[in-house]
N, C-alpha and C positions, 0 to 999 in steps of 0.2 A: 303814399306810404300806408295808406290806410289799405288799400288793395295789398300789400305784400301781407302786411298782417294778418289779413282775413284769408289770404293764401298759406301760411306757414301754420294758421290755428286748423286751417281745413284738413291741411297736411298730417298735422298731429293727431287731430281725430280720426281720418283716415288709415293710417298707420296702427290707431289703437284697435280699432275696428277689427283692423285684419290681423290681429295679434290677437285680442280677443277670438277670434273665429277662428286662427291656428291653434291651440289651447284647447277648444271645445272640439274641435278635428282629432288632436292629438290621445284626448281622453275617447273619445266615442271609440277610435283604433283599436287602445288598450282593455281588454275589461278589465275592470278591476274586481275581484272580488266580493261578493256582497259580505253585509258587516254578519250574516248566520254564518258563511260558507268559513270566512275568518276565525270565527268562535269555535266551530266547530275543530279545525283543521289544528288551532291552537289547545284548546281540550285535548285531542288526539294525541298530541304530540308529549304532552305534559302526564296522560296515563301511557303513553307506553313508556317513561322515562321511569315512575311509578314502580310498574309493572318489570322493568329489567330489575330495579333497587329488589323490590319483591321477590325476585326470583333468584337472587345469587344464595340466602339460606337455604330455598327450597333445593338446591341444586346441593348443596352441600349435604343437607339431610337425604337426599334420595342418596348419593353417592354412598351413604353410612349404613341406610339401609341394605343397601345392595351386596353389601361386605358383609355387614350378618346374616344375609340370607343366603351369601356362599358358603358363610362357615358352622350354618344350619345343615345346610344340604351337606359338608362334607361330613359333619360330626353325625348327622344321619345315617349315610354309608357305612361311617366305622361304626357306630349303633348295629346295623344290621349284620356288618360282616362279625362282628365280636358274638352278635345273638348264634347265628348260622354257625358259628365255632362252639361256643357251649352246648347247642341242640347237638353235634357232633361228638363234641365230649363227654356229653350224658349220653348217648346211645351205646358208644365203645364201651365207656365202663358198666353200662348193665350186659353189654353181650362178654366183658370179660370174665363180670361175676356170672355169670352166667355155662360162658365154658368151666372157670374156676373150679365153679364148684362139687362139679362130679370127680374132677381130677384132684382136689382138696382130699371130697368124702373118701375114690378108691385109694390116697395114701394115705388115709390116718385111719381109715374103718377097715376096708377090706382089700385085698389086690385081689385082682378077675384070675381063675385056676387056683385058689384055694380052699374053696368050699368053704366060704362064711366064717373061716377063721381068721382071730381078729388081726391084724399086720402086726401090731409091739410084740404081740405074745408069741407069732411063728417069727419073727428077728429074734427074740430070747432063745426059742430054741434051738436055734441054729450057732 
């Protein structure tokens, strides 16, 4: 009896042995890890989590910007074309006072073929 026993405890330490030694087989297979590469990989993930929260204002404020900067540049345009039309409208009107004016002075002073006589006075006598 004493033989089976010292057979069945052999068995059981045996058994652990090789169970123990599958375990340290199964880890050496796997790597695991180191506890930097963990920390790290975990940081990482936590600032870009971070960094998305962070960016959804930013993303709203550039969108905002980008809409006043359109309607800068259009009100620019019509700034320039409105300038480009008054530098127009001031040009005509000095070239009209300009024609105007001769054709003003020979109807009220003189008409051309009457030798310096004054226009109201040669209409009265006629």
């Amino acid at each position: 009896m004493q033989n089976i026993a010292q057979q069945s405890d052999q068995e059981k330490e045996a058994n652990q042995q090789l169970q123990k030694k599958r375990q340290t087989w199964i880890q050496q297979k796997k790597p695991q890890p180191s506890d930097s590469l963990s920390k790290q990989h975990k940081y990482q993930q936590k600032h870009k989590a971070i960094a998305k929260q962070n960016l959804k204002p930013l993303k709203k404020e550039k969108e905002i910007l980008e809409n006043q900067n359109q309607m800068m540049q259009r009100t620019q345009k019509e700034l320039v074309k409105l300038n480009q039309q008054l530098k127009y409208q001031e040009s005509d009107q000095h070239q009209e006072l300009f024609y105007q004016s001769p054709i003003m002075f020979e109807s009220t002073k003189m008409c051309t073929g009457m030798n310096g006589v004054d226009f109201n006075s040669w209409l009265q006598q006629i």
